[in-house]
N, C-alpha and C positions, 0 to 999 in steps of 0.2 A: 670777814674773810676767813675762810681757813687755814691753818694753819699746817704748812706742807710738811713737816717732822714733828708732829706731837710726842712722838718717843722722848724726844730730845729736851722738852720741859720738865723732863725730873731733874734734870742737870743744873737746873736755875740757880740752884745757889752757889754752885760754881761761877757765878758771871764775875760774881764783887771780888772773888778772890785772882782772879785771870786782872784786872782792872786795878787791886790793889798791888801783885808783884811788879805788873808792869810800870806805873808811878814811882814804885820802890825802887826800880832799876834806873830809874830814868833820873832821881834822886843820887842815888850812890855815885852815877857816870859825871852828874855834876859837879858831886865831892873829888873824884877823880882828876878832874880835867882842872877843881881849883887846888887840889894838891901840885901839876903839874906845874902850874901856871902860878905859884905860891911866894916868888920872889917877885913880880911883878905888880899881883894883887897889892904886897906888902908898899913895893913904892906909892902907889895911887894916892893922892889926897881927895880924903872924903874931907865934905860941910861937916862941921861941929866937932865929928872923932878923931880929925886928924889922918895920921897915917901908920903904920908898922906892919910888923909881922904876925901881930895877934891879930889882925883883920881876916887875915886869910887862914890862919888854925879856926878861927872859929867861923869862918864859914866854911871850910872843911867838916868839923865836926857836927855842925850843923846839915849840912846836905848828909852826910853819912847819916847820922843817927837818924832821921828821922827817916831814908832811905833802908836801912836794916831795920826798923819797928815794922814799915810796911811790907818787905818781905816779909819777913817772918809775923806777922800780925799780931806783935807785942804792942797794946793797948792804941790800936788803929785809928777810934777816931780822936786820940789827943792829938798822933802820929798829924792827921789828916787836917787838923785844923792847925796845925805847927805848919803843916805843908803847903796848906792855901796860904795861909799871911806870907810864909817864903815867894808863892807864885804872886799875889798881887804886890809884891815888894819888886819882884823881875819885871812883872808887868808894867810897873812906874820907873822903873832904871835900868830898864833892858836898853833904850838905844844910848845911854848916859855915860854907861861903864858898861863895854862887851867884853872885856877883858873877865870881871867877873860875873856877871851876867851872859850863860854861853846857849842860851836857847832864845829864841826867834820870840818876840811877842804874840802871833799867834799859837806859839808851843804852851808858853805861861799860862793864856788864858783858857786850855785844855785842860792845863794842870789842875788850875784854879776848879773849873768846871769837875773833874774827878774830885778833887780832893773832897769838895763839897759836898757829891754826891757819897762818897764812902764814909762823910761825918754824919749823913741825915739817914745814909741806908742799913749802916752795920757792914763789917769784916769778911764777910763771906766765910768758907768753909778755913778750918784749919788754924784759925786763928783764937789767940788769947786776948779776950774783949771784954767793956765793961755790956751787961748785958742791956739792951734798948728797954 
């Protein structure tokens, strides 16, 4: 079939970068919302680790940091597979703990599904990466 904008395929390697900020933002609003929700988090008793207040700094720092690698595409696919294990970790405790788990299980397994795709494809335009 032909393709109705051929113009528009010089742009291509614009796609992974459009598809890495948006993960990245989607990452950060996470860290956001468990910063909000950060004395709450802190009560929850998890299996085996217990409970406190470092639960939720470090899943704070954790949805941040790897949220700001992906914006700015500081070393993407480490970013990106730090980002999957995060989404298949949502995906198995997303209905358990919504408190911190604050996206939908079909959200996780988009994530999952990007994050994938940007570990096997490369960083797109703009980005500081190991090279493929």
């Amino acid at each position: 079939m032909l393709n109705p904008f051929p113009d528009l395929l010089v742009l291509g390697f614009f796609a992974p970068t459009i598809v890495r900020v948006t993960v990245g933002t989607l990452f950060i609003y996470a860290g956001y919302i468990h910063w909000q929700k950060r004395e709450s988090i802190g009560n929850i008793i998890f299996p085996i680790i217990g409970k406190g207040d470092w639960i939720a700094w470090g899943s704070i720092l954790f949805h941040t940091a790897v949220g700001v690698m992906l914006v700015f595409g500081y070393y993407t696919q480490i970013a990106a597979l730090l980002g999957g294990i995060g989404a298949f970790k949502g995906l198995w405790f997303a209905h358990r703990y919504r408190e911190v788990f604050v996206y939908t299980r079909s959200t996780y397994i988009l994530l999952a599904a990007i994050c994938a795709s940007l570990l096997l494809s490369g960083a797109g335009a703009f980005a500081f990466d190991l090279p493929l």
